[in-house]
ROZAVO-704549 format. One record per residue: x, y, z of N, C-alpha, C in turn. Coordinates in steps of 0.001 Angstrom, whole numbers, plus 500000, padded with zeros to 6 digits. Example, Ala and Ser with C-alpha at 12.3 -4.5 7.8 and 13.67 -1.06 7.14 Angstrom:
ROZAVO-704549
513190494310507800512300495500507800513200496700507800/512850497750507080513670498940507140512900500030507870/
end
This chain:
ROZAVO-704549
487847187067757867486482187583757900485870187298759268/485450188358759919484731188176761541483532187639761213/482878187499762492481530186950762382480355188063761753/480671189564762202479915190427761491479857189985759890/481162190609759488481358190803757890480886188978757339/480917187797758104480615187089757629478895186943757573/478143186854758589477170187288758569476301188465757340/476988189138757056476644190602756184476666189654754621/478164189019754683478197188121753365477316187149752734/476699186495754102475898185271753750474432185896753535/474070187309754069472828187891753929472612188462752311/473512188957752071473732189616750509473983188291749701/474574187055749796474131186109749023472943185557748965/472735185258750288471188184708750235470220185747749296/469761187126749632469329187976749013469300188153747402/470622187916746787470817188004745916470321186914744923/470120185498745398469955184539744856468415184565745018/468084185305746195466549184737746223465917185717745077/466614186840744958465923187903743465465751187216742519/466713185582742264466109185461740532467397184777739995/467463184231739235468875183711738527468425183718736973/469111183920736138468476184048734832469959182417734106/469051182127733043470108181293732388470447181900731149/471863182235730912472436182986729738473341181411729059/472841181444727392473369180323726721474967180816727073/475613179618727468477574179778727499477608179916726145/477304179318724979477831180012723283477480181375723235/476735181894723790476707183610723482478044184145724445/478146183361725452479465184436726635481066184114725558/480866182796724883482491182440724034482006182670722780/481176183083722038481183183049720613481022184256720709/480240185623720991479805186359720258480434187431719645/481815187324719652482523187866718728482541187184717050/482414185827717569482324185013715874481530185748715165/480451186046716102479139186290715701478738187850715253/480072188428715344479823190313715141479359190491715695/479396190474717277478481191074718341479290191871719133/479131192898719520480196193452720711479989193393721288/480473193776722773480355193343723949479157193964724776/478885195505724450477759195996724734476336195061724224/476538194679723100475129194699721967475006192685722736/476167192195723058475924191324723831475318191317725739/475656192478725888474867192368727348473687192677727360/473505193592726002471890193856726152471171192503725518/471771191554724728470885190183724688470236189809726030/471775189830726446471666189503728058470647190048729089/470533191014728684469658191791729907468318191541729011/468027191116728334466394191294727619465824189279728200/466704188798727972466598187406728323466477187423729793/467276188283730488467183188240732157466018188726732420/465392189834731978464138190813732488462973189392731954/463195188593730930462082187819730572462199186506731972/463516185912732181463120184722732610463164185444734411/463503186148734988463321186952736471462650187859736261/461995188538735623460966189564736158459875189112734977/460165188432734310458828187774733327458226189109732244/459272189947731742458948191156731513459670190866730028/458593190317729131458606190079727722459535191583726540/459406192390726891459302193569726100459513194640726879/460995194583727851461012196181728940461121197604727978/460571198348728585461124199624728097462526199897727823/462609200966726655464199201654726738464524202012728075/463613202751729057464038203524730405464040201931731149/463882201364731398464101200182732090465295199546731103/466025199384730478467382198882729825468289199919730247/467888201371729860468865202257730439469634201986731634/468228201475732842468271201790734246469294200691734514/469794199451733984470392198378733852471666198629733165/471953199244732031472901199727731145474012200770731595/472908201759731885473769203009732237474344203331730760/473441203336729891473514203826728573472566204266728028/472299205812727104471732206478726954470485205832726134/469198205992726454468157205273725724468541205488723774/468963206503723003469142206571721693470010205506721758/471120205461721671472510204228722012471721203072722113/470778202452722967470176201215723347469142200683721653/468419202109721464467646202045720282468395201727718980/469512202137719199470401202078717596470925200563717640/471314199540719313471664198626718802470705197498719137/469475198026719486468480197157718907467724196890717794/467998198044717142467340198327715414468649197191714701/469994197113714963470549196481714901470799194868715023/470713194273716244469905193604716605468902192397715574/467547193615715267466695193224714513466987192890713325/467691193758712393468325194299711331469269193085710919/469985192376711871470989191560711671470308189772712182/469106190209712412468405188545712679468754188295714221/468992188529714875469203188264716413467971188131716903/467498189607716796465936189654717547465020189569716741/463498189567716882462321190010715778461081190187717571/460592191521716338459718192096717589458461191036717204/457489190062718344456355190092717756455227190801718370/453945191016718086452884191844718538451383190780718244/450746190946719170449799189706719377448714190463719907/447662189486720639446817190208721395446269188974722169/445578188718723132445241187903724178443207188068724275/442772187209722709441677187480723061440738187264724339/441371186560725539440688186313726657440564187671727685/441421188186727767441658189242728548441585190633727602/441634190336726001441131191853725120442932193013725316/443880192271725529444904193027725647446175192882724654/446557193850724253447243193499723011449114193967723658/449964192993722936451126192792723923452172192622722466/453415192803722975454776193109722320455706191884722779/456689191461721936457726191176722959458640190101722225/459955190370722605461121190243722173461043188339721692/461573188017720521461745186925720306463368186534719771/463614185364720354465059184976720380465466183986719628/464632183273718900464980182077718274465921182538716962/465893183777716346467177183941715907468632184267716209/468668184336717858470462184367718116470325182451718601/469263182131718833469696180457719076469707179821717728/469238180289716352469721179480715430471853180320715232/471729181301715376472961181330715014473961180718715813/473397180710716882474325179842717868474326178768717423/473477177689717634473588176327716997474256176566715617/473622177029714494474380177552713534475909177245713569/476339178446714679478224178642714655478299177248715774/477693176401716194478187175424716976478385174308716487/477482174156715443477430173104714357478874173636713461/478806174410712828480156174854712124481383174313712587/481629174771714045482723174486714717482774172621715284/481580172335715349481864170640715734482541169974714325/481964170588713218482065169931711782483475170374711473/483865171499711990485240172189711418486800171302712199/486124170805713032486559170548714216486896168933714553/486077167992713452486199166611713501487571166630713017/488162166812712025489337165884711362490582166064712120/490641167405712790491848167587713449491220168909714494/491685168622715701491353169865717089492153171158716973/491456172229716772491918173340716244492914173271714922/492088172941714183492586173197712556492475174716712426/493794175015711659494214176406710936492741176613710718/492662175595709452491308176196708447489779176531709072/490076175896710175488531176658711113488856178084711365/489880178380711833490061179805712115490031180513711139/490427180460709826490370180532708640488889181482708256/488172180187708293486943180283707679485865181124708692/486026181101709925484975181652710791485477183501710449/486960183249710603486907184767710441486913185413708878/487141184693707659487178185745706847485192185704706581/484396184693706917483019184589706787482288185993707617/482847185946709299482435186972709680483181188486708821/484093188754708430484994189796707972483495190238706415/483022189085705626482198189155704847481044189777705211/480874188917706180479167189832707133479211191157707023/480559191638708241480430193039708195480615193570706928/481410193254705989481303194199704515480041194367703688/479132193051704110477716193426703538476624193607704647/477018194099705809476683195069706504475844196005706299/474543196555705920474168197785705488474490199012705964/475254199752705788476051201032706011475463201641706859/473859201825707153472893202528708090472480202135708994/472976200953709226473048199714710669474374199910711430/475895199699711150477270199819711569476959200609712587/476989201735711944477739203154713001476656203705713745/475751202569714399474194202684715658474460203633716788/476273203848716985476503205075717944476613206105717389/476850206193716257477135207624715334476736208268714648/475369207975713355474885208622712622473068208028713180/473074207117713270471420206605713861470955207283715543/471403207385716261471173207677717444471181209275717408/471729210286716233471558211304716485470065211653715696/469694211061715425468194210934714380467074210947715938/467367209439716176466495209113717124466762209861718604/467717211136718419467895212033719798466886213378719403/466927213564718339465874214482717859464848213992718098/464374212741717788462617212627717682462472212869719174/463518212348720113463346212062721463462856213678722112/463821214063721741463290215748722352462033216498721773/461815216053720401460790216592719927459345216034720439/459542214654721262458417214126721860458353214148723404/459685214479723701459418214490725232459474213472725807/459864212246725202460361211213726071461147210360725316/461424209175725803462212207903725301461480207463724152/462198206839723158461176206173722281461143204710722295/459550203933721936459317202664722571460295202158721392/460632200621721413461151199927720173460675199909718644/459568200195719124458653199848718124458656201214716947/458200202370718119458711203765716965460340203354716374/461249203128717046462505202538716665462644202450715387/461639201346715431461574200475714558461018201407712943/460182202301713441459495202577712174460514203237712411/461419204158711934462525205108711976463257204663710983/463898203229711798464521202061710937464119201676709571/463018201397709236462048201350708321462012202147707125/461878203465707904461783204885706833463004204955706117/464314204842706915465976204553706194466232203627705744/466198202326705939466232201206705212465274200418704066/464344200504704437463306200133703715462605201039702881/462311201950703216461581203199702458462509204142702272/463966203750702171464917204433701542464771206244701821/464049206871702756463499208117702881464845208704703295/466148209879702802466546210658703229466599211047704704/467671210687705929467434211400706824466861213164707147/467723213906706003466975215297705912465460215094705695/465074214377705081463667214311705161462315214115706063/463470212762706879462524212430707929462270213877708792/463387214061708908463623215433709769462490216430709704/462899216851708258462128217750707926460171217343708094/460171216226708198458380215897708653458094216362709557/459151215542710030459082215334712040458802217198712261/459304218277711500459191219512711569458151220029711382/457386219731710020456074219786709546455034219192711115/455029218114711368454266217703712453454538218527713639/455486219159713753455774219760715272454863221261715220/454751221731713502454460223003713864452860222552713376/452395221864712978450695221253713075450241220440713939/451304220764715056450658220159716388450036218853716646/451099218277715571450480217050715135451625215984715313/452396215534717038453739214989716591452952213328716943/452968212805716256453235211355716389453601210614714791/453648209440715086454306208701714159453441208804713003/452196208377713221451338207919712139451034208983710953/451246210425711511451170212016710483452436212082710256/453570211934710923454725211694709910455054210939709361/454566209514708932454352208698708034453426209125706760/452412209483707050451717210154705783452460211603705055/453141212748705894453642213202705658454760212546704371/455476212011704926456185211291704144456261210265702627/455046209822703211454114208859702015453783210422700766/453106211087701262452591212309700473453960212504699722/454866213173700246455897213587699588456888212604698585/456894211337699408457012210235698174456387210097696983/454860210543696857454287210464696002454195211534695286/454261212393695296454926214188694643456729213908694397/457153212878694425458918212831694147459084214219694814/459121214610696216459576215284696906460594214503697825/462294215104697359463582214485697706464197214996698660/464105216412699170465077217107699507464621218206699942/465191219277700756464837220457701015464002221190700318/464694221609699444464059222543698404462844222197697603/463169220323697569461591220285697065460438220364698120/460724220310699618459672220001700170458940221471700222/459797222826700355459575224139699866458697224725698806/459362224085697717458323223924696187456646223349696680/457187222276696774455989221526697201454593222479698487/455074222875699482454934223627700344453789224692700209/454780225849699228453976226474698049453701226400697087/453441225298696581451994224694695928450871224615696741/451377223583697782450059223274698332449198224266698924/449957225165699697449220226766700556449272227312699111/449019227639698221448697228725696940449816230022697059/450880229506697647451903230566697916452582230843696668/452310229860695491453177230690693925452417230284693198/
end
């Protein structure tokens, strides 16, 4: 290395270090396979913990994870609903009565109990004899259990969830925050609502010029409450309500 290229080296380190250093727990870089995490759904821990402790940025946008990822904002949304879904993250929402500003933002104390959690496991698994069979045993058929009670509408966050949340995306014209995410998540898991259904709101609102969350939630609520399931009932229903039969 000449004095140029050495020079060039020591400038891009210096530089680099002076941007920020973030601290990532070492049990998330060696466990998080124990932990049913993949390797993606582990860098984005990573990157939400980095944007908090170097840019002090509690709650980044999807387009700011993208810009870091180089993965499509739906994709980011499906494995943060995930994420949530599986106890890692929990969104909280507050407000700052001094300043009157109301704020979001990512909380972590559930991937540090699972860590301690699987660290405690493994010290305890781990006293009577150093790498016992039966630790390996037990970590994996426990995780093998997780995923089987898995909720089916969480798993496949690249495959059947992200094409949901690629529709709302176009139908609104931009990225969606976590938080709509979240109610999405909500409507399928919790309020058990039919993806054809959501759909079909999100349709109703587009042509009453009415797209945001809060009218396709009532939308929805309404039709819950009429046992409107499915296409054809939302049709029935439809013409009732306009005096069309």
């Amino acid at each position: 290395m000449d004095g140029k290229e050495k020079t060039s080296w020591s400038e891009g380190l210096s530089f680099g270090l002076q941007s920020g250093m973030a601290v990532i727990p070492y049990a998330l870089l060696t466990a998080y396979r124990k932990l049913d995490l993949t390797g993606s759904e582990t860098m984005l821990l990573i990157h939400l913990l980095s944007f908090r402790q170097v840019e002090g940025k509690d709650f980044p946008s999807l387009e700011e994870l993208q810009a870091v990822t180089g993965r499509s904002a739906s994709v980011i949304a499906g494995e943060l609903q995930k994420l949530i879904k599986e106890g890692f993250l929990k969104i909280e929402a507050g407000s700052d009565d001094g300043k009157g500003l109301h704020y979001e933002r990512y909380d972590f104390s559930g991937l540090y109990d699972k860590l301690g959690s699987y660290l405690s496991s493994q010290r305890s698994s781990a006293a009577p004899k150093a790498g016992s069979p039966s630790f390996q045993s037990d970590t994996r058929s426990s995780g093998a259990e997780k995923g089987r009670k898995m909720p089916s509408g969480i798993v496949p966050a690249e495959e059947d969830r992200p094409s949901l949340f690629v529709v709302f995306e176009k139908e609104f014209g931009r990225p969606l925050s976590p938080m709509e995410c979240e109610t999405i998540s909500g409507w399928l898991d919790q309020d058990r609502y039919p993806e054809e259904l959501i759909l079909l709101a999100l349709k109703e609102s587009v042509f009453a010029g009415k797209v945001y969350f809060r009218y396709i939630d009532r939308i929805l609520l309404e039709w819950s409450r009429n046992r409107v399931k499915n296409a054809q009932d939302v049709k029935a229903y439809s013409q009732r309500f306009r005096g069309g039969s």
